[in-house]
N, C-alpha and C positions, 0 to 999 in steps of 0.2 A: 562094632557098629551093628545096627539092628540090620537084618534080610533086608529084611520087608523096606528099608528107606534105599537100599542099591537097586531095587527093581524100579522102570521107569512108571509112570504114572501112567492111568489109565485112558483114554478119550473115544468120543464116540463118531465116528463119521456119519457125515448128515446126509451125506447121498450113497454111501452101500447101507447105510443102516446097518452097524455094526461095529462094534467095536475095539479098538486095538491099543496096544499095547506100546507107550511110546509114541513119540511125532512123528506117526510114519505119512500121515494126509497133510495138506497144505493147510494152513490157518483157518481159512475161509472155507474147509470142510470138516472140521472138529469142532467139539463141545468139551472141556474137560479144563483144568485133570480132575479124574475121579481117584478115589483111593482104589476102589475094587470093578472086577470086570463087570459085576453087576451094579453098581452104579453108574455105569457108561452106560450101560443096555436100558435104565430108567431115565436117560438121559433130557425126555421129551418133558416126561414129569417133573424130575426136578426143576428143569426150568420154567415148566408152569406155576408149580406154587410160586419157587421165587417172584413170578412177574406178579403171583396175585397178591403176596407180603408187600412186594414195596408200593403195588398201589395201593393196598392199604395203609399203609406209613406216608405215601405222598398226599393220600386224602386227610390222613389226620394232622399231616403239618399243615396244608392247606387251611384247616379246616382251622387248626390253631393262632395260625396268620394273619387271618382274613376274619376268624370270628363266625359266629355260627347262622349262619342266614337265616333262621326263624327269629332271630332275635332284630334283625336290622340294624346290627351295626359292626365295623370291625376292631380287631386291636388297634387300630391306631388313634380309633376313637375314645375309643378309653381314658 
């Protein structure tokens, strides 16, 4: 078995700001798992792009949906 998959995963607590090794905070004080300690510690970031990827993917299904509003009409008018 590889190391690296027996050691527990990483997460970052949201109110020490800091991060650890394992579920040692309660749920609703963690972000993770991360692979690495330094990913926990990027923690803020990673979950800002994520938020900014899926609105972007939520505008484009939107947008694919509902059809492109400069055009005045949607897919269902098609």
């Amino acid at each position: 078995m590889d190391p690296q998959e027996e050691q527990p995963a990483w997460y970052f607590n949201t109110v020490t700001g800091r991060p650890e090794q394992g579920k040692l905070s309660p749920q609703d004080r963690r972000m993770g798992p991360y692979r690495s300690r330094q990913e926990a510690l990027d923690a803020w970031k990673i979950a800002k792009r994520r938020n900014k990827e899926w609105d972007e993917e939520d505008r484009r299904w939107r947008q694919a949906w509902e059809g492109d509003p400069r055009q005045g009409q949607s897919s269902a008018d098609r």
